[in-house]
N, C-alpha and C positions, 0 to 999 in steps of 0.2 A: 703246325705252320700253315698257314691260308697260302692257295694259290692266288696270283696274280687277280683272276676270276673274282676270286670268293673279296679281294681285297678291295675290287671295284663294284660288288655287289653293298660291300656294308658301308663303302664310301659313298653309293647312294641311298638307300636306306637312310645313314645318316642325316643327312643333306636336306633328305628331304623333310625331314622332322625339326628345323630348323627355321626359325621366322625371322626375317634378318630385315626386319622393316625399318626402310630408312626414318621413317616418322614416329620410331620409337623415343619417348621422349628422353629417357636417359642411353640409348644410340646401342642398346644392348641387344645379342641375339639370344632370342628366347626360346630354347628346347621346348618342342610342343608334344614330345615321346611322354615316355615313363618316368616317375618321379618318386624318387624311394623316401620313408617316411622323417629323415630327414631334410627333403625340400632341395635335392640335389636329383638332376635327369641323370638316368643310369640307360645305357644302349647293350646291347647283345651283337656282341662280335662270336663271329660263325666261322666253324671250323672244320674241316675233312677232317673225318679220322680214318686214317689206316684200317679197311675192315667193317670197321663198325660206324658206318652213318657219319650222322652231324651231333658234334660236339660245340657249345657253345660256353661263353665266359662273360657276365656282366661288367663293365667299367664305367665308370663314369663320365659322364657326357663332356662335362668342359675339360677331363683331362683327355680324354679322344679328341678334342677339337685339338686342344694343343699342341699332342703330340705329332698331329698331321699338319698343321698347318707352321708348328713353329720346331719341333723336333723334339728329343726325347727329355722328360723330366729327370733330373739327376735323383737316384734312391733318398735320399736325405732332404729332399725337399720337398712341397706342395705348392698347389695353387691356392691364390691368395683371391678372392671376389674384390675387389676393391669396389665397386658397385653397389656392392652388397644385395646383389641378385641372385643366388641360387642357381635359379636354372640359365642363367647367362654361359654361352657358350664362347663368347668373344676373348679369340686370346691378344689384346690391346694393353695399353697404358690407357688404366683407368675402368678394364674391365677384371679380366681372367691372367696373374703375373704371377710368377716363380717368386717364392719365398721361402724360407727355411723355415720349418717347424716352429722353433723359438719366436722366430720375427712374428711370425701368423699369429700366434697365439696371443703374442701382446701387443696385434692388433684389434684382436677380439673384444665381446663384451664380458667375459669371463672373471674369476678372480683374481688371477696372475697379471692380468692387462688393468683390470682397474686398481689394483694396488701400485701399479710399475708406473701408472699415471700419478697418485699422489705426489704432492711438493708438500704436507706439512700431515703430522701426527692427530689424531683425533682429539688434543690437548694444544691445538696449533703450533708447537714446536717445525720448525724446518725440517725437511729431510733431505739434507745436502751436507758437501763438506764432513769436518768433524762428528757431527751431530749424528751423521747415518752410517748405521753400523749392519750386519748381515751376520744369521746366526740361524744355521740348518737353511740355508737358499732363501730366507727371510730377510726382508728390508724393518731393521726399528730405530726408534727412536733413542740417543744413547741418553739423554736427558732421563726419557720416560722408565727405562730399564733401570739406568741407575736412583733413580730418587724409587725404585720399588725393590730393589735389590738394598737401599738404606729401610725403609719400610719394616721388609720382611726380616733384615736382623735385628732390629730395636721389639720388633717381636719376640723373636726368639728370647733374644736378651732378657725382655719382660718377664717370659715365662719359665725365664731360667731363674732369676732371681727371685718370682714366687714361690717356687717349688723350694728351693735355699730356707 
């Protein structure tokens, strides 16, 4: 547990590693600390320990900003960059916002987000209504499945009646 001290020590520290330039053109504050090889600022919060010295813990920068300026992150959620800056420490609408794992994710550039983005099948069939079906947490086509699912037994059948 930090004392009172130690907790206005890392609150400037912090602070001071932050560039909160109003003439930033997209209005972002930009960690000027350490930046782990993901492209996210990570700070060093400092701790007594009982006995034995200074104990310390890395977290990451914009969720430190948040947690102090806007209060604690609920365990099942994250911060979302809506800026898509990195090292943006600003916890705003439109910088650094609470989201759920799920929602983040398929805001991403990932695969789950750009599949959850398609409106029609790689055969242009829709994927709405009827037509879209879910199968193992997967979105398909129920056109595409079934005319391959007719397919695969006109095969079978083929090669049942060759063997005959």
């Amino acid at each position: 547990m930090q004392t009172p001290a130690q907790q206005h020590a890392d609150w400037n520290r912090f602070w001071a590693l932050v560039d909160k330039d109003p003439d930033h053109p997209d209005g972002c504050w930009e960690w000027m600390g350490n930046v782990n090889r993901d492209g996210y600022g990570e700070f060093s919060l400092q701790y007594r320990n009982t006995g034995s010295g200074w104990r310390s813990t890395n977290v990451r920068a914009h969720r430190q900003a948040y947690e102090w300026l806007v209060g604690p992150i609920p365990p099942e959620m994250t911060i979302e960059h809506e800026c898509v800056n990195r090292t943006c420490v600003r916890p705003a609408v439109g910088h650094c916002i609470v989201l759920s794992r799920g929602e983040n994710a398929l805001r991403g550039t990932g695969p789950a987000a750009q599949n959850k983005r398609k409106t029609h099948c790689i055969r242009g069939h829709e994927l709405a209504g009827d037509n879209l079906t879910t199968r193992a947490g997967r979105r398909e086509c129920r056109t595409c499945t079934n005319a391959a699912r007719r397919a695969r037994r006109a095969e079978t059948k083929g090669a049942d009646d060759a063997a005959a």
